[in-house]
Short mmCIF file of the C-alpha atoms (twelve columns), coordinates in Angstrom:
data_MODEL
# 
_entry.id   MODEL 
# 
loop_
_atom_site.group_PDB 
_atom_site.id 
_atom_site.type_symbol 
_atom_site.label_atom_id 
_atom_site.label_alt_id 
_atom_site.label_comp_id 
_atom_site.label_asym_id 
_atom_site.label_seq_id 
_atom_site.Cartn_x 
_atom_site.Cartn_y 
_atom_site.Cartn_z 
_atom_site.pdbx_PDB_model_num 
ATOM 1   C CA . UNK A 1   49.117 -26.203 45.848 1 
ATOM 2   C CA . UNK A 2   45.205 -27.912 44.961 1 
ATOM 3   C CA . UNK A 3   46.819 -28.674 41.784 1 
ATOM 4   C CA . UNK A 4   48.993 -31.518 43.934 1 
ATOM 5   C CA . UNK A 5   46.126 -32.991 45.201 1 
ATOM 6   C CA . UNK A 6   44.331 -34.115 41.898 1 
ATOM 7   C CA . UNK A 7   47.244 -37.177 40.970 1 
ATOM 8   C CA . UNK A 8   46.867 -37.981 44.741 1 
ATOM 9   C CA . UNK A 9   42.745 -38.157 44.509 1 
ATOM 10  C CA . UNK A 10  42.220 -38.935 41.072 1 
ATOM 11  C CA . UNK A 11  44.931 -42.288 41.957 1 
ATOM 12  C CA . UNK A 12  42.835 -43.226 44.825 1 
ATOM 13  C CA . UNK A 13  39.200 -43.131 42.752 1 
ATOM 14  C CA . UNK A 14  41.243 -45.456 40.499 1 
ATOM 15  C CA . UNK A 15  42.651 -47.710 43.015 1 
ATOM 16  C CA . UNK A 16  45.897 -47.347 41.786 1 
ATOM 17  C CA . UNK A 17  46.476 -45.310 38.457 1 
ATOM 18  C CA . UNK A 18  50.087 -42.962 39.311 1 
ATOM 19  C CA . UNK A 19  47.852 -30.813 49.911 1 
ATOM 20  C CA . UNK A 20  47.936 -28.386 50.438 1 
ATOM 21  C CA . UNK A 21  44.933 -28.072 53.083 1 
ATOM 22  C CA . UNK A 22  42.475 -24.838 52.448 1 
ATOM 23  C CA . UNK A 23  41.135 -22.742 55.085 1 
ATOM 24  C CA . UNK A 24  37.496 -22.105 55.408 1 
ATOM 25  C CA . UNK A 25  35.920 -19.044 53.706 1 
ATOM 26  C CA . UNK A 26  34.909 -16.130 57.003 1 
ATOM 27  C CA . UNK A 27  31.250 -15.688 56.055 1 
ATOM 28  C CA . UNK A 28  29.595 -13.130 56.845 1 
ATOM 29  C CA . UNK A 29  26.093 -13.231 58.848 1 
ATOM 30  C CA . UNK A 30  24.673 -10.653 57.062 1 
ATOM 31  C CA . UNK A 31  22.161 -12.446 53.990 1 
ATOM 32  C CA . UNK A 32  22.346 -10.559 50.664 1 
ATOM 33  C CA . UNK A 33  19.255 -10.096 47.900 1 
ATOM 34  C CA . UNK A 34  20.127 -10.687 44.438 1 
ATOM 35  C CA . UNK A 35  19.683 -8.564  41.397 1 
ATOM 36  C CA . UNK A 36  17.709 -10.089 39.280 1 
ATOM 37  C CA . UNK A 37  16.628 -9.254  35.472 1 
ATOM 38  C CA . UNK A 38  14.588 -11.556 33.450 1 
ATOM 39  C CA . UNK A 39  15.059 -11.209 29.563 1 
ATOM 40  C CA . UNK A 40  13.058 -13.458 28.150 1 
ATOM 41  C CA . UNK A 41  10.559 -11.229 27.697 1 
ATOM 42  C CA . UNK A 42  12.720 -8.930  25.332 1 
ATOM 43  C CA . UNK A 43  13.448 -12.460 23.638 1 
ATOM 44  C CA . UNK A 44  9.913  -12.875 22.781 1 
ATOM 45  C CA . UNK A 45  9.042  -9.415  21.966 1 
ATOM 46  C CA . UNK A 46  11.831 -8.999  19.454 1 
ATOM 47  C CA . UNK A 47  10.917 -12.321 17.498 1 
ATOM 48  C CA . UNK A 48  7.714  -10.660 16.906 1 
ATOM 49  C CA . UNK A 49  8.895  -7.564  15.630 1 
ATOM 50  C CA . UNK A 50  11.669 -9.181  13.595 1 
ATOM 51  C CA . UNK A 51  9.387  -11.945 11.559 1 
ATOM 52  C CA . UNK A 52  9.732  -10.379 8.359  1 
ATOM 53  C CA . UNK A 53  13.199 -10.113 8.785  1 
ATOM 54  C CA . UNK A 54  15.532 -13.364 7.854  1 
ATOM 55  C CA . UNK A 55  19.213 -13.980 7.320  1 
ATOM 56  C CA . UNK A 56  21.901 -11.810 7.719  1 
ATOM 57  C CA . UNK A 57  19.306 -8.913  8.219  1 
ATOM 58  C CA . UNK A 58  17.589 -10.852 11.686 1 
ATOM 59  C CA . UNK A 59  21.173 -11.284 12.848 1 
ATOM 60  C CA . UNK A 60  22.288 -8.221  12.552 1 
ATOM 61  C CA . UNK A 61  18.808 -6.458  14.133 1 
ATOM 62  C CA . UNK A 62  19.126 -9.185  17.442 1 
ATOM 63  C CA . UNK A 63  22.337 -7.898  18.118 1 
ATOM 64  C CA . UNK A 64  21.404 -4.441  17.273 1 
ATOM 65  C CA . UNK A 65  18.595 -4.609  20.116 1 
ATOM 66  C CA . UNK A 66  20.304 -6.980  22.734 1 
ATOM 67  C CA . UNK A 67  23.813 -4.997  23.535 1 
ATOM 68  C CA . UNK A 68  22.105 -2.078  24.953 1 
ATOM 69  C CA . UNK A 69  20.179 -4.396  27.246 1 
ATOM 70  C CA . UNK A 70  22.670 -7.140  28.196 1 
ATOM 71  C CA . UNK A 71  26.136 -5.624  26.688 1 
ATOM 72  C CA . UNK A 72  28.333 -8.169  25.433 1 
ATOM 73  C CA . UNK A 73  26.473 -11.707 25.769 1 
ATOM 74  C CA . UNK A 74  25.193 -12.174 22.184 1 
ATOM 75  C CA . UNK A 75  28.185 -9.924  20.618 1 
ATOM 76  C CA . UNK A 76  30.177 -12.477 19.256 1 
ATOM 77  C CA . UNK A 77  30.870 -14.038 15.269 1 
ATOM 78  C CA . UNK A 78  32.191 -17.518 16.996 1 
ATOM 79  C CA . UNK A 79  31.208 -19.889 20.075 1 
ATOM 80  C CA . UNK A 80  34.160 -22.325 19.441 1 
ATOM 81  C CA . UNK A 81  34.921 -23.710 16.364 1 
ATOM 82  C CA . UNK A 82  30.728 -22.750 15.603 1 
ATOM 83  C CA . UNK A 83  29.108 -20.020 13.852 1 
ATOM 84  C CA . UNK A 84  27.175 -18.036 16.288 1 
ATOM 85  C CA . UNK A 85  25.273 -16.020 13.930 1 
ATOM 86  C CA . UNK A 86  24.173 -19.654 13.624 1 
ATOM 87  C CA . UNK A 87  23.142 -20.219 16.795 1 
ATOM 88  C CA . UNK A 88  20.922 -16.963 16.831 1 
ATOM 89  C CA . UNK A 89  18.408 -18.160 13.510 1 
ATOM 90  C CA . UNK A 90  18.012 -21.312 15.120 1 
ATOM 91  C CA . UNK A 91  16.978 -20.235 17.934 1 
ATOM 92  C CA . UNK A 92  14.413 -17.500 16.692 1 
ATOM 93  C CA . UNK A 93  13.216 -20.322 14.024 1 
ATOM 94  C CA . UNK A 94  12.759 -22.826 17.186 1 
ATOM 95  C CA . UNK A 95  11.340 -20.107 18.989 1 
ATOM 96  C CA . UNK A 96  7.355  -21.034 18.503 1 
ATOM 97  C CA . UNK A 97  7.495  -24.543 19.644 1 
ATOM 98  C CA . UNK A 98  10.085 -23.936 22.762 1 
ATOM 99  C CA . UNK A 99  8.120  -20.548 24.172 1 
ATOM 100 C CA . UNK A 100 5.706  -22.612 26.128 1 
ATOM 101 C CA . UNK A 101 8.696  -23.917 28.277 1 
ATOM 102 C CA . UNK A 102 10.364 -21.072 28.170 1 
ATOM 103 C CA . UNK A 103 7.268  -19.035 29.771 1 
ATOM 104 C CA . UNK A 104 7.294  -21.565 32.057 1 
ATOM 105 C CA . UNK A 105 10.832 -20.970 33.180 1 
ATOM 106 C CA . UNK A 106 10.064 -17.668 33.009 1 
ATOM 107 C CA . UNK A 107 6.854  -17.282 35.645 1 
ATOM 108 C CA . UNK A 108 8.182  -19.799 38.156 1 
ATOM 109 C CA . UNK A 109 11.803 -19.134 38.082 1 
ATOM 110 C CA . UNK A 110 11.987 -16.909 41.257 1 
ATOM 111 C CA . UNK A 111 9.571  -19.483 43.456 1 
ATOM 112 C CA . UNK A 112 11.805 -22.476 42.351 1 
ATOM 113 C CA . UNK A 113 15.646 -20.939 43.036 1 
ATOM 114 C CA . UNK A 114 14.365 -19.487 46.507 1 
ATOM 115 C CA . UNK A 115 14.245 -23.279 48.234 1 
ATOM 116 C CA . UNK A 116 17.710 -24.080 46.915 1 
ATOM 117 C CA . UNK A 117 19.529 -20.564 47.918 1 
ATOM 118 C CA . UNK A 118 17.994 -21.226 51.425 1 
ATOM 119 C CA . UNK A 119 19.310 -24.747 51.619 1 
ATOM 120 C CA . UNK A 120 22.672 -24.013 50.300 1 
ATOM 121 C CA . UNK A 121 22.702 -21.037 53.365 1 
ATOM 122 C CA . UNK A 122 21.397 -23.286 55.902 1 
ATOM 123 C CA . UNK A 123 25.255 -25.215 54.688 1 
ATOM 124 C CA . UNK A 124 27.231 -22.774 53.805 1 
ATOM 125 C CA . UNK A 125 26.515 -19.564 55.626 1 
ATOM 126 C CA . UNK A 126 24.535 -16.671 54.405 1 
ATOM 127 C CA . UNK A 127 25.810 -15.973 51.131 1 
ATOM 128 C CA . UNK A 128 27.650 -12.661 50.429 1 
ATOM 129 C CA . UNK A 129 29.099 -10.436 47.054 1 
ATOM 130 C CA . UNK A 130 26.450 -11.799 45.187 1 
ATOM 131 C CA . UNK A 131 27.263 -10.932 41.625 1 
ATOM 132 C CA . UNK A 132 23.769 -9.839  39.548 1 
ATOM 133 C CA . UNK A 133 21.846 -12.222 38.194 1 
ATOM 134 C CA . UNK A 134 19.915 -12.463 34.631 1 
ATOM 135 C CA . UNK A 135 17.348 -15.427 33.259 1 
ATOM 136 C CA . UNK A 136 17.958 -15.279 29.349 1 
ATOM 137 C CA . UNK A 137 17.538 -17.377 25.862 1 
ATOM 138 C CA . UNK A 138 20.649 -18.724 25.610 1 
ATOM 139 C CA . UNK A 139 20.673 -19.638 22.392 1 
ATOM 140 C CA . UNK A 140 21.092 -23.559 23.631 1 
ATOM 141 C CA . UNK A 141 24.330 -22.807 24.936 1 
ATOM 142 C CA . UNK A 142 23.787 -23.201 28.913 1 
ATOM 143 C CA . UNK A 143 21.618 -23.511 31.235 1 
ATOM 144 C CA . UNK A 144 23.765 -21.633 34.074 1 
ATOM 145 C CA . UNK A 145 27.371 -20.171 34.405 1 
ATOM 146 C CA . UNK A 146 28.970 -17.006 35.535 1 
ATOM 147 C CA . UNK A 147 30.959 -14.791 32.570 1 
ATOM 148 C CA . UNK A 148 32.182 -11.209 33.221 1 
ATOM 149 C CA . UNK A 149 29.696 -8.918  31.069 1 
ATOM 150 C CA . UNK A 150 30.259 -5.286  29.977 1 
ATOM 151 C CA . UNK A 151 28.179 -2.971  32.190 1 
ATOM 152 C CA . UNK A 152 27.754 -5.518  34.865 1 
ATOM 153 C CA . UNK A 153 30.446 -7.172  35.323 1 
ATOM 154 C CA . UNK A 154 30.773 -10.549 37.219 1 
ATOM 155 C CA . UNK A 155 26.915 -12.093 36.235 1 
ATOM 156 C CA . UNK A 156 25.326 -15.631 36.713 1 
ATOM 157 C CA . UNK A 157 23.290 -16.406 34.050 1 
ATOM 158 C CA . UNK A 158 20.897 -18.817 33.359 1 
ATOM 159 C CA . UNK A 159 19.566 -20.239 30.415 1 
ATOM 160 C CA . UNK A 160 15.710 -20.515 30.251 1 
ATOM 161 C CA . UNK A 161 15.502 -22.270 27.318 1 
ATOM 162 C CA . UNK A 162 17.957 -24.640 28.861 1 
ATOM 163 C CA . UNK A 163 16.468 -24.942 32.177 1 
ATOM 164 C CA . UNK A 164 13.114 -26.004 30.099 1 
ATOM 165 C CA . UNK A 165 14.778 -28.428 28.191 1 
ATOM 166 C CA . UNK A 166 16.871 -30.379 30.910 1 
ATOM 167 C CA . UNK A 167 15.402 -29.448 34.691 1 
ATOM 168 C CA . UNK A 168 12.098 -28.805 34.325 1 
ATOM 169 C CA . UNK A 169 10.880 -32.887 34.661 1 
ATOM 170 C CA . UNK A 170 12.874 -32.732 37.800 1 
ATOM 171 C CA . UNK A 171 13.017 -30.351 39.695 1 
ATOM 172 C CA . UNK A 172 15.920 -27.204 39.419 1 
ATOM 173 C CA . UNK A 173 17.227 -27.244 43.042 1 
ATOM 174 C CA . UNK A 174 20.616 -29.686 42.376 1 
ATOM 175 C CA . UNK A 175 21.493 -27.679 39.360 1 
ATOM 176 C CA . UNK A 176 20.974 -24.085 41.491 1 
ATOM 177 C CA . UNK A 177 23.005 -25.350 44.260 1 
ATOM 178 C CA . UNK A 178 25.605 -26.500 41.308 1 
ATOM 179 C CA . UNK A 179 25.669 -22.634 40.028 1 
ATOM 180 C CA . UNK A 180 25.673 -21.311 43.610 1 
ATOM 181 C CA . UNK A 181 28.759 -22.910 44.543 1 
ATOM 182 C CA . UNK A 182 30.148 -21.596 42.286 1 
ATOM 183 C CA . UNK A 183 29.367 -18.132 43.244 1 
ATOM 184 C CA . UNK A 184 30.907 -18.837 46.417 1 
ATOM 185 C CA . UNK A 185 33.586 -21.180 45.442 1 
ATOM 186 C CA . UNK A 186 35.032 -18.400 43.114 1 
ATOM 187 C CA . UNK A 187 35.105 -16.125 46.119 1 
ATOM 188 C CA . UNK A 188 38.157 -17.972 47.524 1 
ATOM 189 C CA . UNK A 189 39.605 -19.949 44.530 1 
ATOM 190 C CA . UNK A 190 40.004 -17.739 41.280 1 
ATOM 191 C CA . UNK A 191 40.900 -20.350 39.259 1 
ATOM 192 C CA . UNK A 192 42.831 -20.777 35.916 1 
ATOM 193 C CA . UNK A 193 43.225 -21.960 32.349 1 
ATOM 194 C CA . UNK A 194 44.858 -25.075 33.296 1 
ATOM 195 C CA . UNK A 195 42.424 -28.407 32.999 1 
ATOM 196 C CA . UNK A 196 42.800 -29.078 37.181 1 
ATOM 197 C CA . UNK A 197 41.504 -25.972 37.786 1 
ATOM 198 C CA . UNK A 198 38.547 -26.730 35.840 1 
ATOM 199 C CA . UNK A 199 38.006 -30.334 37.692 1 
ATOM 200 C CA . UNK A 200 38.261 -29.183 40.751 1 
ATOM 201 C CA . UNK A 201 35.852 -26.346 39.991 1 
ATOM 202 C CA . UNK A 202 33.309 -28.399 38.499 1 
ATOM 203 C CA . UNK A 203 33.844 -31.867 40.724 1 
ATOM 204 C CA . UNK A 204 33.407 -29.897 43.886 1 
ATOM 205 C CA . UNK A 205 29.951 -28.356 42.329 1 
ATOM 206 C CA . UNK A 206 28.968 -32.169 40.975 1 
ATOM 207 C CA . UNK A 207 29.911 -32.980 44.979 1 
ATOM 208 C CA . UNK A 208 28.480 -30.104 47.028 1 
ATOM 209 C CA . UNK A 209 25.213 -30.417 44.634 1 
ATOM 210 C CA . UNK A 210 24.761 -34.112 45.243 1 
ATOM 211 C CA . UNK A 211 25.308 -33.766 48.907 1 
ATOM 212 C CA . UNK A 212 22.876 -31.170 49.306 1 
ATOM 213 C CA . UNK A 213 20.420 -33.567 47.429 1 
ATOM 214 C CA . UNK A 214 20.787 -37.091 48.560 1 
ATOM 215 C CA . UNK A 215 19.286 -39.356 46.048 1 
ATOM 216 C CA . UNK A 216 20.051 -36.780 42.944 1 
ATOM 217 C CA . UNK A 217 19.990 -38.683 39.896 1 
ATOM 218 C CA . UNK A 218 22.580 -38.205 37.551 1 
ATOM 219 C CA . UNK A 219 20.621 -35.937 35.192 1 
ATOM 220 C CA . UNK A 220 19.654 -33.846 38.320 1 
ATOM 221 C CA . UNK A 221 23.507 -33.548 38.816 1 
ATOM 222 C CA . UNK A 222 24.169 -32.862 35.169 1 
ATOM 223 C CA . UNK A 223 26.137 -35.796 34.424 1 
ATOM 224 C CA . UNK A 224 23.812 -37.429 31.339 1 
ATOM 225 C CA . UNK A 225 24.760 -34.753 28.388 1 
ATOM 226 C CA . UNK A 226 25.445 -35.604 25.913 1 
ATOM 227 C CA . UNK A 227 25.951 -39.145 26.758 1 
ATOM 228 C CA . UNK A 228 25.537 -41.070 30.462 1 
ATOM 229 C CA . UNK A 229 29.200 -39.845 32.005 1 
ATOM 230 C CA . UNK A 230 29.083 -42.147 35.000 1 
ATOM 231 C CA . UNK A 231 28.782 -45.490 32.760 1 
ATOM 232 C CA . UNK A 232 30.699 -44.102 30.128 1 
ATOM 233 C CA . UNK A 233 33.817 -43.107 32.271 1 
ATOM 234 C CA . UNK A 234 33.356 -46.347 34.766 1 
ATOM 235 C CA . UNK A 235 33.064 -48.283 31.695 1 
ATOM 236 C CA . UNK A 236 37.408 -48.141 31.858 1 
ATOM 237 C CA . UNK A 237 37.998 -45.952 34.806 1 
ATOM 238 C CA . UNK A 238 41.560 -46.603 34.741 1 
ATOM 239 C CA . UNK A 239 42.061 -45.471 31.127 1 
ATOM 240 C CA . UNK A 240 39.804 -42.358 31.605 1 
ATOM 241 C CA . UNK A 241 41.235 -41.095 34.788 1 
ATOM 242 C CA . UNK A 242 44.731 -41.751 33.280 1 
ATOM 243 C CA . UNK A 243 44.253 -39.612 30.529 1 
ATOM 244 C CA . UNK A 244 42.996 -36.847 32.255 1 
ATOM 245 C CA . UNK A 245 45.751 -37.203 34.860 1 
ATOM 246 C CA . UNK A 246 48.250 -36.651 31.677 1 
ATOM 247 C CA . UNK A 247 46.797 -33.497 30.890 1 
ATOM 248 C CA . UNK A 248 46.318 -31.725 33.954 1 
ATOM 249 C CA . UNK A 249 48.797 -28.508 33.804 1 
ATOM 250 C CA . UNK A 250 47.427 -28.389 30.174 1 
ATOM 251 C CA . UNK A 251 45.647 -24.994 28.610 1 
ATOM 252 C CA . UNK A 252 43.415 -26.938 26.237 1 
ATOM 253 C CA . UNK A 253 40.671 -28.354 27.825 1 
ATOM 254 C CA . UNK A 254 39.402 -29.656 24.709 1 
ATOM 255 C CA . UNK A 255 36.101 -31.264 25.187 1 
ATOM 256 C CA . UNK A 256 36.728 -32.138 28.886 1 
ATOM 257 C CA . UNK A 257 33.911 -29.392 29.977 1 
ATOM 258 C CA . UNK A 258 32.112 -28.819 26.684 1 
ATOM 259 C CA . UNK A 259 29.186 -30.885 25.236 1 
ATOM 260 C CA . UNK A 260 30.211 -30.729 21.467 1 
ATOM 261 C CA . UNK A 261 32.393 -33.323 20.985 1 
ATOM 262 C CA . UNK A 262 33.581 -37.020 21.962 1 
ATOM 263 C CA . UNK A 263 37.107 -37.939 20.955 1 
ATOM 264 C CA . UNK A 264 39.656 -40.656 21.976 1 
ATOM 265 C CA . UNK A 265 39.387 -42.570 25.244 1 
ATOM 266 C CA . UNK A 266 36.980 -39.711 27.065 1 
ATOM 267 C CA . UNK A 267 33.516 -39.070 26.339 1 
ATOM 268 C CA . UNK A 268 32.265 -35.008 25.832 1 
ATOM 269 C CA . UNK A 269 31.890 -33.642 29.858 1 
ATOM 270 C CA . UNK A 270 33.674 -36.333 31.147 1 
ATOM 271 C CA . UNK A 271 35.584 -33.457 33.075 1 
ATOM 272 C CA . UNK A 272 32.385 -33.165 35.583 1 
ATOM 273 C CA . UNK A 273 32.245 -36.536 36.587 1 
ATOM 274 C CA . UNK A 274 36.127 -37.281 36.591 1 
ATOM 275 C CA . UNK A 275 36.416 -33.959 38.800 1 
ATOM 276 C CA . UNK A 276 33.333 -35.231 40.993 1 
ATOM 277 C CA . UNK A 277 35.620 -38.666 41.515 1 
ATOM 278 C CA . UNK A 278 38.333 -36.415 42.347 1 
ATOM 279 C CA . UNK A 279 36.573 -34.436 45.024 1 
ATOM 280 C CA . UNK A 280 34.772 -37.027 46.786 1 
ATOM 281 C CA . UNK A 281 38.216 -38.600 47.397 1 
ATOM 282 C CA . UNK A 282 40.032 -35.181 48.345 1 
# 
């Protein structure tokens, strides 16, 4: 199984802390367009409408208008131990001084993913079963993933009002060529709930991303949030690495992946950057 190989890699990135081989994908020659729905639009238009709304009563109307349009992505009470309803006020209260960047996003979204999609074909193959894809106002919460949505099923997603925030300054490619491998990668490996399958999902997109781009900084490769990973985890390699290594067949990924949190011996993300170690040694 992968799973074997993370003690094996993860001990050699330490220099002493203590496969299964995989086939390559058949690709088809055949290039695919995408799907493509941009929502930020319907973002803007419905804080415009809903100004004299507030509370409970703004919540209740974004949801209202949104589930028709993009079923299931804002219908939720909870994102983790938050309070989504939260998440929504903020973001319609932030809304006037972020929808400059977010227009931005917005116009010149298409024009920027093109270059990276034909870089990661020109290495990888033409890609195939492309799932839909939709630009958004994520609330904060992302600036790119894939999530199964009601309606559409398997969708990548990106997050304008991420993007704006922490790609714009340099440039998207490195973080479309992280979300594209993972379009492909999931073709082949379906992953689970266990923490290696979550390193070795995001380490190989940290990998593939930062050999596609030679010279990526680490913000390019989305290893600064919230804190600088690569110092942070390098800082005591041996400890870091150790602790993940303890909790690989684990369910609860805790903070490994998520940006809320820093706790114990591992800073928030650390996940990316110990599963990027990982990878570059498998």
């Amino acid at each position: 199984m992968m799973r074997a190989a993370f003690p094996a890699a993860i001990a050699l990135a330490l220099a002493g802390c203590v496969t299964e081989s995989v086939s390559e994908p058949q690709i088809s020659a055949a290039p695919q367009g995408i799907e493509f729905t941009d929502f930020t639009d319907d973002f803007a238009a419905f804080w415009e409408s809903s100004r004299q709304l507030e509370g409970a009563a703004r919540v209740a109307a974004f949801k209202a208008h949104f589930e028709p349009l993009i079923p299931g992505l804002y219908a939720r009470d909870k994102a983790g131990p938050y309070d989504y309803n939260d998440f929504i006020l903020k973001a319609l209260e932030e809304f006037p001084e972020k929808r400059g960047a977010i227009e931005e996003v917005s116009r010149g979204f298409r024009a920027m993913a093109a270059p990276a999609r034909a870089s990661f074909e020109r290495a990888f193959g033409p890609m195939t079963g492309l799932p839909p894809v939709i630009l958004v106002h994520s609330l904060g919460e992302m600036d790119g993933g894939v999530r199964t949505l009601k309606g559409t099923g398997r969708t990548l997603i990106f997050g304008a009002d991420v993007i704006a925030q922490n790609h714009l300054k340099h440039g998207i490619q490195p973080f479309v060529h992280h979300e594209l491998f993972h379009v492909f990668h999931g073709q082949s490996f379906k992953g689970c709930d266990a923490v290696w399958c979550g390193l070795w999902s995001e380490g190989l997109a940290v990998y593939v991303a930062e050999r596609l781009n030679p010279g990526a900084t680490d913000a390019q490769l989305l290893l600064v949030n919230p804190v600088p990973l690569r110092a942070a985890v390098d800082a005591d390699r041996r400890k870091a690495l150790c602790a993940v290594i303890a909790r690989l067949d684990s369910t609860d990924s805790g903070d490994l992946f998520s940006g809320g949190r820093t706790t114990g011996e591992l800073p928030a993300r650390a996940g990316y950057y110990v599963g990027y170690l990982a990878a570059a040694e498998a």
